[in-house]
N, C-alpha and C positions, 0 to 999 in steps of 0.2 A: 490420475488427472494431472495436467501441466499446469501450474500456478503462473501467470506474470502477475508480480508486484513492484505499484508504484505510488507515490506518493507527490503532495506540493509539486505540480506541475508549473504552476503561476503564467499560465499562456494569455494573453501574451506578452504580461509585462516583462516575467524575465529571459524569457525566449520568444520566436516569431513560432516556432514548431516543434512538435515531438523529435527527438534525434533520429536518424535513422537507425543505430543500433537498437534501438530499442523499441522502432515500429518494426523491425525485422521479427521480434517476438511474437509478436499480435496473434499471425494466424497458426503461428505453431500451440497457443496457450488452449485450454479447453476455457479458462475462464481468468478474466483479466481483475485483479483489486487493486481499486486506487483507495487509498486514505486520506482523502478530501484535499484544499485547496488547491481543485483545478483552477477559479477565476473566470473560464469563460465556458458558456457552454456548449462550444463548438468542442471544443475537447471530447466530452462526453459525448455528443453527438457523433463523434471519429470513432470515437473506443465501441461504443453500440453498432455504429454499421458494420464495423470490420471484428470485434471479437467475438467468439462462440455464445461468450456470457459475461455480464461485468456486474462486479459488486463494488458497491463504493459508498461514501460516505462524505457528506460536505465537511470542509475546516470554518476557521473562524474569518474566513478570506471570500468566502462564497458568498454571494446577495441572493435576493430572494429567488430569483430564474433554479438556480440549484438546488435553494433546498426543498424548493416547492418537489423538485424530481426525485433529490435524496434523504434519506434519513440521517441523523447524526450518529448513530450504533447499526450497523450491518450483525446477523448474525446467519449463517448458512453452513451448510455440510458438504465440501467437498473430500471426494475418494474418501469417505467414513469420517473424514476430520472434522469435528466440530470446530469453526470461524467465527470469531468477533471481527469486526473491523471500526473501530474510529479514529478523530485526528486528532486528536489530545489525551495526553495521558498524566502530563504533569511533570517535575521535576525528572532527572536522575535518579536524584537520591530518591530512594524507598522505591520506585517503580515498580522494582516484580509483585511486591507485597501489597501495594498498593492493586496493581491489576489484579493479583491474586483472590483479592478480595471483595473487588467490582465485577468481576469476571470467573468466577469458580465453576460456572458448567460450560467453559470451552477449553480446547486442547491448543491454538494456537490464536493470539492476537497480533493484527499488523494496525500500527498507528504512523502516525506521521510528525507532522508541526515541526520539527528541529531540524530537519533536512539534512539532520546522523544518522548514518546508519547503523543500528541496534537487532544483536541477536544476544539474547538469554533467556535462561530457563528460572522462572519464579519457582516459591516453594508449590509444592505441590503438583510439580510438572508442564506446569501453562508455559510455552514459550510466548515470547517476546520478539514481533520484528520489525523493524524500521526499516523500510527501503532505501530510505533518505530521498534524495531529489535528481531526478533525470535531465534539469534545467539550469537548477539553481545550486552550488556547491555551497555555496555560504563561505564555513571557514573549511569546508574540507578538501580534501586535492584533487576528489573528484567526484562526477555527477555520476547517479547512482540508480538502479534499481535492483532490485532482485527476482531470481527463478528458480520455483521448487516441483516436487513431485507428491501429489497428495495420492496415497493409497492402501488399503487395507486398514485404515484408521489412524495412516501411521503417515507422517510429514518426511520427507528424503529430500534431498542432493538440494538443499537450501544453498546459492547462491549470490553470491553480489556480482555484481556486474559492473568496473568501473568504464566509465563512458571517456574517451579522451578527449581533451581541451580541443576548442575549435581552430 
């Protein structure tokens, strides 16, 4: 299965639209996760007409329109891989252990909120991903999401994607 992941979209205040790089993904993904603070819910509405499948999960940025649609913890199994997905995880420091702990019957977690993008392996094997932000870089150099391959139980060719300045 073809993974698109993204995160803190924040449409429209930080952008007018999805980038094109990163709607070119859409119909290639078998199934699209966002990690919540899309902000409007026309986003979601784009992502459901146009992807195969979308998991997602509201941030602390979404009103009630979203969450009534979404939950705050996503869990689902693509290509064998067991999925968490939410938008908060808390600090740096301690994160894997911390997920490790909140999180022990999944094999890969994607979160959000810092609009860093983060790849690690907690104890016990739980990865860790942040896609960071497709819209919003914040302090980083570039706007971000990621694309993996979910199969045989097993997560492959996890990439980042940087988007370039407009």
């Amino acid at each position: 299965m073809r993974l698109l992941l993204m995160s803190d979209t924040h449409l429209p205040k930080r952008a007018k639209r999805l980038p094109d790089e990163l709607l070119a993904h859409i119909p290639l993904a078998d199934a699209v996760v966002h990690a919540g603070d899309w902000v409007d819910t026309a986003t979601l509405d784009l992502l459901e007409s146009r992807a195969a499948r979308v998991v997602g999960v509201y941030g602390n940025n979404d009103g009630p329109e979203l969450r009534a649609r979404l939950p705050e913890v996503a869990r689902t199994e693509l290509g064998g891989v067991r999925l968490a997905v939410v938008h908060e995880t808390g600090p740096a420091k301690g994160r894997e252990q911390r997920c490790a702990d909140r999180f022990p019957d999944v094999d890969v977690l994607v979160f959000g909120h810092s609009h860093i993008p983060w790849d690690s392996v907690a104890p016990g094997g739980l990865r860790l991903l942040n896609p960071g932000s497709p819209t919003d870089r914040r302090r980083e150099p570039y706007r971000t999401f990621m694309t993996a391959e979910a199969a045989d139980g097993e997560l492959r060719e996890v990439r980042l994607h940087r988007i370039p300045p407009p």
